[in-house]
C-alpha positions in Angstrom: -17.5 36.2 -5.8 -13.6 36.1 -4.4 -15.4 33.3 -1.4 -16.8 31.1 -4.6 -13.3 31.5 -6.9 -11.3 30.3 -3.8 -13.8 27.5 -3.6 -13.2 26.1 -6.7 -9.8 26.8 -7.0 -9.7 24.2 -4.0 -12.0 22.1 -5.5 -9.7 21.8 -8.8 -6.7 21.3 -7.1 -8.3 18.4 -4.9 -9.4 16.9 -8.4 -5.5 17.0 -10.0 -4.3 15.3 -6.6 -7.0 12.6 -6.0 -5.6 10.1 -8.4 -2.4 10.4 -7.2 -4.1 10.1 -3.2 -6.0 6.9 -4.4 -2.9 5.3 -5.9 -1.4 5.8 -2.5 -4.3 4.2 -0.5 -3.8 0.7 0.9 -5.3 -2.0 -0.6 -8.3 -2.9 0.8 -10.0 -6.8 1.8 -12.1 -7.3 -1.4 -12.0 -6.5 -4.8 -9.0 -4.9 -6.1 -9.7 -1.3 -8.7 -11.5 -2.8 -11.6 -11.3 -6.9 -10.5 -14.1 -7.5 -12.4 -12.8 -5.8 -15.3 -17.0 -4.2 -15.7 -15.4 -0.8 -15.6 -15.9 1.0 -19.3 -12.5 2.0 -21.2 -12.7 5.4 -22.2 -14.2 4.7 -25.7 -16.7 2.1 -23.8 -16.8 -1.6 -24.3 -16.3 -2.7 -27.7 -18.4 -4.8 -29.8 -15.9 -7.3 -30.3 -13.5 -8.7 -28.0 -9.9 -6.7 -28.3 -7.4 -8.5 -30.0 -4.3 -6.9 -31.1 -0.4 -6.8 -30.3 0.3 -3.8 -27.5 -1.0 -2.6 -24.4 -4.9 -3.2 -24.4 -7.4 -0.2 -22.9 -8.1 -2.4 -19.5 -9.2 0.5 -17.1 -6.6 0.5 -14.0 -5.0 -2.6 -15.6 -1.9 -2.8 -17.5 -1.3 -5.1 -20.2 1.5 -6.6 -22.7 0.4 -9.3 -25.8 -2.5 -10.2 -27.1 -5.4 -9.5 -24.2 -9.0 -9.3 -25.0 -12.2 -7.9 -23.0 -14.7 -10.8 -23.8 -18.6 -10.7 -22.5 -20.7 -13.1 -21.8 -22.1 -15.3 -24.5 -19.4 -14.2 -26.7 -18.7 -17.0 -29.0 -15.3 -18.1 -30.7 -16.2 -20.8 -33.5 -18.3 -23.6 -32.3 -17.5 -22.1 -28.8 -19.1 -19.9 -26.0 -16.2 -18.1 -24.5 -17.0 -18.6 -20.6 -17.1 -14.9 -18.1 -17.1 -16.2 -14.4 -19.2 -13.4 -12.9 -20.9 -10.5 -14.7 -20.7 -9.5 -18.4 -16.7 -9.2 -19.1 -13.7 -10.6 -18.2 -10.1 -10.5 -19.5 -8.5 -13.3 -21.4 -4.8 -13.8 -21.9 -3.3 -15.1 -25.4 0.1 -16.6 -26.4 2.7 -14.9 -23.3 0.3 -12.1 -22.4 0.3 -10.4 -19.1 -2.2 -7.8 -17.0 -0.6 -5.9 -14.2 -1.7 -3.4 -11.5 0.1 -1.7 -8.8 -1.4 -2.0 -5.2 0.0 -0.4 -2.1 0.4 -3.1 1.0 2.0 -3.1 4.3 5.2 -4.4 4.0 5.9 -7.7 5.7 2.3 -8.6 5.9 0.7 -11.9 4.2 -2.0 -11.2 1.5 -4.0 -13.7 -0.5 -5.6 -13.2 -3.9 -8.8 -14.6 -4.9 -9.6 -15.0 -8.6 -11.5 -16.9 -11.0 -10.4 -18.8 -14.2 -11.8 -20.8 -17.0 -10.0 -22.2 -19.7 -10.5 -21.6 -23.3 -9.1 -23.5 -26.2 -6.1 -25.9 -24.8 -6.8 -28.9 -22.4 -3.1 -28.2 -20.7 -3.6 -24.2 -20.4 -2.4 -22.6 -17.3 -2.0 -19.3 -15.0 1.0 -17.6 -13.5 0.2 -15.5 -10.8 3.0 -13.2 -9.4 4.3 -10.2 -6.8 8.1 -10.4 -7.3 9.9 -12.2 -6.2 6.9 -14.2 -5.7 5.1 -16.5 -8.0 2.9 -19.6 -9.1 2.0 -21.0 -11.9 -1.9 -22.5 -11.4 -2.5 -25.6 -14.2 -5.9 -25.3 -15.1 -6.6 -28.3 -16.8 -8.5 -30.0 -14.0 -12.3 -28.6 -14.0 -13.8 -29.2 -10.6 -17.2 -28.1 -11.4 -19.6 -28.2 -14.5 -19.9 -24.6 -14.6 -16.3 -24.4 -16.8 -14.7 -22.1 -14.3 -12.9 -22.3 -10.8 -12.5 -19.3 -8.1 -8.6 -19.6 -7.1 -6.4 -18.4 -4.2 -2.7 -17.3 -3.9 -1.0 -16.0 -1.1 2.7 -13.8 -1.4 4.4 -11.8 1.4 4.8 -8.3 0.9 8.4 -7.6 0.4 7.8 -4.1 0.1 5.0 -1.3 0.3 4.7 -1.5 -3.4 3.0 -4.6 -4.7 2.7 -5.5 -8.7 0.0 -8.0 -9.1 0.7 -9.5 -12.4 -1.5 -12.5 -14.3 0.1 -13.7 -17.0 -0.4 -16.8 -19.5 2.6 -18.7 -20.3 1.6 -21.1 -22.9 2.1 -20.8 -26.4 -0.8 -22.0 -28.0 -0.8 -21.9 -32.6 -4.0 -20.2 -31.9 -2.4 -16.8 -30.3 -6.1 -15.7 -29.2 -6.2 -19.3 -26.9 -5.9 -18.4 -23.9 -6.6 -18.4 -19.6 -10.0 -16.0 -18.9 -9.2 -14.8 -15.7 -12.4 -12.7 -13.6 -13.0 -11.4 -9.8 -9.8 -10.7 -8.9 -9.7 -9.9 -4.8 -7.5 -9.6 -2.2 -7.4 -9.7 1.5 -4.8 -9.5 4.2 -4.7 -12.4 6.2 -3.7 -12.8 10.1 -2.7 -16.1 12.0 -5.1 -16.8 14.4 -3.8 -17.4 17.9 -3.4 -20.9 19.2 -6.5 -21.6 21.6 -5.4 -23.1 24.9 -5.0 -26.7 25.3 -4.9 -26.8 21.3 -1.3 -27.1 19.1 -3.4 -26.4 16.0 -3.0 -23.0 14.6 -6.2 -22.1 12.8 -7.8 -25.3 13.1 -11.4 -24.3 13.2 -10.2 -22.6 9.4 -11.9 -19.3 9.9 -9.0 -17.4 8.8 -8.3 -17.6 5.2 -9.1 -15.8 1.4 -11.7 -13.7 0.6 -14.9 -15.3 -0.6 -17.4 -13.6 -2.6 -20.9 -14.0 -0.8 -22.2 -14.6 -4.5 -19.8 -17.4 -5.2 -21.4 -20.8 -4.3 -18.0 -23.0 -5.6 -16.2 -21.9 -2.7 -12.9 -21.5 -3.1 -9.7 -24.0 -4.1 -6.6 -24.0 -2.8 -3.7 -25.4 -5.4 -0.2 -27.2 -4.6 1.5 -24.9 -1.8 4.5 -25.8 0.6 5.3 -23.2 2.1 3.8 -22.9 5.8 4.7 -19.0 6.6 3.2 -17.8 3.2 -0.4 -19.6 2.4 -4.0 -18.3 2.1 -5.1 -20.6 5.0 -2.8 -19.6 7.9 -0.7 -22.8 9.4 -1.8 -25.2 6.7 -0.6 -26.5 3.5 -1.2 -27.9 0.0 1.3 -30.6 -0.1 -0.1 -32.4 -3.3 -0.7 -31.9 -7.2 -4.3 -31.3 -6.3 -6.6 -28.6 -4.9 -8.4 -28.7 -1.9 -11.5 -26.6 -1.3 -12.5 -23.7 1.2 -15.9 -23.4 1.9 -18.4 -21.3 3.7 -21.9 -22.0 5.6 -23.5 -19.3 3.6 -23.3 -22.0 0.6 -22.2 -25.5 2.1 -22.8 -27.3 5.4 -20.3 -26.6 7.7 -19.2 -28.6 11.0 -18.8 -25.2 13.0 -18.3 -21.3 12.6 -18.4 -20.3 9.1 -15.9 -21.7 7.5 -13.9 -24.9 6.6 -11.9 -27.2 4.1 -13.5 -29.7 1.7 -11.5 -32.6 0.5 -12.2 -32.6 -3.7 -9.4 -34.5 -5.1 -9.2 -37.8 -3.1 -5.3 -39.0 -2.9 -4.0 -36.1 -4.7 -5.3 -33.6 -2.3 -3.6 -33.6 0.7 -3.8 -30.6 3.4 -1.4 -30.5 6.5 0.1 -28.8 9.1 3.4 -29.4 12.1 2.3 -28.7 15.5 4.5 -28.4 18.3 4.4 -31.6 20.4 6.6 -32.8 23.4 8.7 -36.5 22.6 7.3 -39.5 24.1 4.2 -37.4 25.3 0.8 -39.2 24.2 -1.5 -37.1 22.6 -5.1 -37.2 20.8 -5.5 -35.3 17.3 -9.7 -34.7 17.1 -11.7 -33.2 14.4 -14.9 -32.4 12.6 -15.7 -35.0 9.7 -18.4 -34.0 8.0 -20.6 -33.7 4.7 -21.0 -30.5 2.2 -24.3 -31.1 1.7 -23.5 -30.8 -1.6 -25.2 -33.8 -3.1 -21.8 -35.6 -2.8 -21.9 -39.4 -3.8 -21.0 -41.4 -1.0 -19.0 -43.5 0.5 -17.1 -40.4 2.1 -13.9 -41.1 4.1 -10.9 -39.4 5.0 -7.0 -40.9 6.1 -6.2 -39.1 9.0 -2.5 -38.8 9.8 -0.9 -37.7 13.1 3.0 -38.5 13.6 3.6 -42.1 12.6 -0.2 -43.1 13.2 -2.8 -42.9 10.8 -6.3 -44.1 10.8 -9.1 -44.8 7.9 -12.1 -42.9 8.8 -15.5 -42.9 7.5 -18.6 -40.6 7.8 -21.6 -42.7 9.3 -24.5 -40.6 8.1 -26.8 -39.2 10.5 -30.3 -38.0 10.1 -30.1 -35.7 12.9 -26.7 -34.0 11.6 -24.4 -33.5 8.5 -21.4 -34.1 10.9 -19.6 -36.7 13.1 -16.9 -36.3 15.6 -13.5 -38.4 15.0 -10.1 -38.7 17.0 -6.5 -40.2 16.3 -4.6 -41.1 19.7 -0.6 -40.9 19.0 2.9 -40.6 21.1 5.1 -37.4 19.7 8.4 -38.7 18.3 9.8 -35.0 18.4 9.2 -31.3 19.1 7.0 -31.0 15.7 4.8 -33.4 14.0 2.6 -33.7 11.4 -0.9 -34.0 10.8 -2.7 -34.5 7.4 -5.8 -35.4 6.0 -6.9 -36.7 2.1 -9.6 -38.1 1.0 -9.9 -41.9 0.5 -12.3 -41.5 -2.4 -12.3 -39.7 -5.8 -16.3 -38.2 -4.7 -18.4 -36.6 -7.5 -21.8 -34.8 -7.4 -24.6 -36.9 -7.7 -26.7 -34.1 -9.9 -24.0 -33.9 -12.7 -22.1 -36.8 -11.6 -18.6 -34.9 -12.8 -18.3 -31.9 -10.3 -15.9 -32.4 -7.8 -16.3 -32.9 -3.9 -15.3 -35.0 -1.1 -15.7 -35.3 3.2 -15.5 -32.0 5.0 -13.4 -31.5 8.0 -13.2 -28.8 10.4 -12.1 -28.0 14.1 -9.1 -29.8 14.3 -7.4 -30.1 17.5 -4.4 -31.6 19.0 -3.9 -32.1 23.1 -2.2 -34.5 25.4 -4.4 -37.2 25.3 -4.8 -36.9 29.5 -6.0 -33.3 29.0 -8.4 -34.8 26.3 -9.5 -37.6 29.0 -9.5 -34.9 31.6 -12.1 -32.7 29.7 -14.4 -35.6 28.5 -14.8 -36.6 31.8 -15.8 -32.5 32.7 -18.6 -32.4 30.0 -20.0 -35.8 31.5 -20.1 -34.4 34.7 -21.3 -31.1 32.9 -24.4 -33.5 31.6 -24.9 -35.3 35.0 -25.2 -32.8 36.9 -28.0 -30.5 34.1 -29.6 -34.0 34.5 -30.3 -33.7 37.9 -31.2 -30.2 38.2 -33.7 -30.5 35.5 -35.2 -33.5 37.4 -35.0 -31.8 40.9 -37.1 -28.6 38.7 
């Protein structure tokens, strides 16, 4: 009897200290407690959305202004209120805000993956934020028919704390208009070491935000600058536009599993600087490619690489859904830039509104002799499997 008390004595006092141990645990890659808001409040989901002033009954989430729990099929009006994945989601009105506290390694890079649809306003938008760190996301572009958009953002942890917050800025005269954000994930990201012979950090794009396996829109990047703090490592967003990450479980992908898909022609510009020696000729190769995504074509990108750039289109080919393509350039200085857009504004031939565009993947940059050099060792690579295969 005295064995079984002291059992559940320990028991009891594990159970008052495991919320407090779980707060403590480090964020893990995926979805963060409760991301797809389908956990129950404590007096289970309600039969109408939630719509009042004050904090809101969002398990793990915390919450200022007006923020509903809407389910799929909910209807507002003449409208069917749109939930990303599963049967809820949260939705922000005039100035309202969801927060939740995550523990992170200080110093690291994290990116957050989300989804978001807009509601009643064309010109509604998003601000994403760990202080000191935020963004405001405009959501009035829709890049796919299916009214919603899976996001990321990337912040540097500061501290060991981290407050993920979500918060709708706009002011709408309707105060239940608002953002319907879903899926919210996070994942630590790493910079992928530069491969030999190659200036181009993370060039093949296989580092970069988490993707849900069950999401076939891939995933956009918005407008970033800033080259130490992005959710693809070395590159950046340096237009008004979004640019798309995509993986081969979904899309048709050049090589590995992942890579970028040019959706917004001239207004979607990705780049990175490389390190380059001056008055050293070099080549900048790459992947072009298509999503087979029932893209309209013509598909073509503008390559850029120091002060040259070249128009280049994909030549379809029956045998592949991808072409090799080069840029040959002299280095002006000890960093220069490459970038890519695409020429055309590309829609979907099956709904002829969702966005898309040429894919490009494993982009490399090497001194054009070292380029010559191992062109001329795969040749000889080919010559001589030739002859062995005749001489078998």
């Amino acid at each position: 009897m005295a064995r079984s008390f002291t059992r559940m004595k320990w028991v009891s006092i594990f159970m008052i200290f495991l919320p407090h141990l779980a707060l403590r645990a480090m964020a893990e890659d995926g979805l963060v407690p409760n991301g797809d808001f389908e956990t129950s409040p404590s007096n289970g989901f309600p039969s109408k959305a939630l719509a009042e002033e004050g904090p809101t009954d969002i398990p793990v989430w915390k919450s200022t202004g007006t923020v509903e729990l809407v389910r799929s099929g909910q209807k507002q009006g003449g409208m069917i209120l749109i939930v990303p994945q599963g049967r809820h989601a949260a939705r922000l009105g005039n100035d309202a805000e969801i927060r939740q506290d995550l523990t992170v390694e200080k110093g690291s890079v994290y990116s957050v993956t989300f989804s978001a649809a807009r509601t009643c306003a064309q010109l509604e938008s998003l601000n994403v934020s760990v202080a000191p760190a935020s963004q405001t996301i405009d959501l009035q572009t829709l890049y796919n028919v299916q009214g919603w958009d899976p996001y990321a953002w990337a912040f540097s942890a500061e501290e060991d704390k981290a407050s993920l917050a979500f918060k709708n800025p706009g002011m709408e005269d309707d105060p239940t208009c608002g953002p319907i954000i879903d899926n919210i994930a996070i994942k630590k990201l790493f910079t992928p070491d530069k491969p030999k012979e190659n200036a181009v950090t993370n060039g093949d794009f296989e580092e970069g935000p988490w993707m849900f396996r069950n999401t076939s829109l891939g995933v956009l990047l918005p407008t970033n600058l800033d080259e130490e703090t992005t959710s693809l490592p070395g590159w950046i967003v340096e237009s008004n536009r979004a640019i798309r990450y995509i993986d081969s479980d979904h899309y048709a992908v050049p090589q590995g599993r992942r890579a970028v898909e040019l959706v917004s022609g001239k207004e979607g510009i990705i780049s990175q600087m490389v390190e380059t020696t001056a008055n050293k000729d070099y080549r900048l190769s790459f992947l072009l490619g298509h999503a087979d995504d029932k893209c309209k074509q013509p598909l073509a990108v503008m390559a850029f690489a120091g002060d040259q750039a070249q128009n280049i289109h994909y030549t379809p080919n029956s045998n592949s859904t991808f072409q090799t393509a080069s840029v040959n350039f002299t280095a002006k200085a000890e960093r220069t830039r490459i970038a890519f857009y695409s020429v055309y504004y590309n829609t979907r031939s099956d709904d002829m509104s969702s966005l898309c565009g040429p894919v490009v993947d494993d982009v490399r940059v090497w001194f054009s002799g070292s380029a010559r050099i191992g062109l001329a060792l795969v040749n000889l690579g080919i010559v001589i499997l030739g002859l062995l295969w005749v001489l078998a």
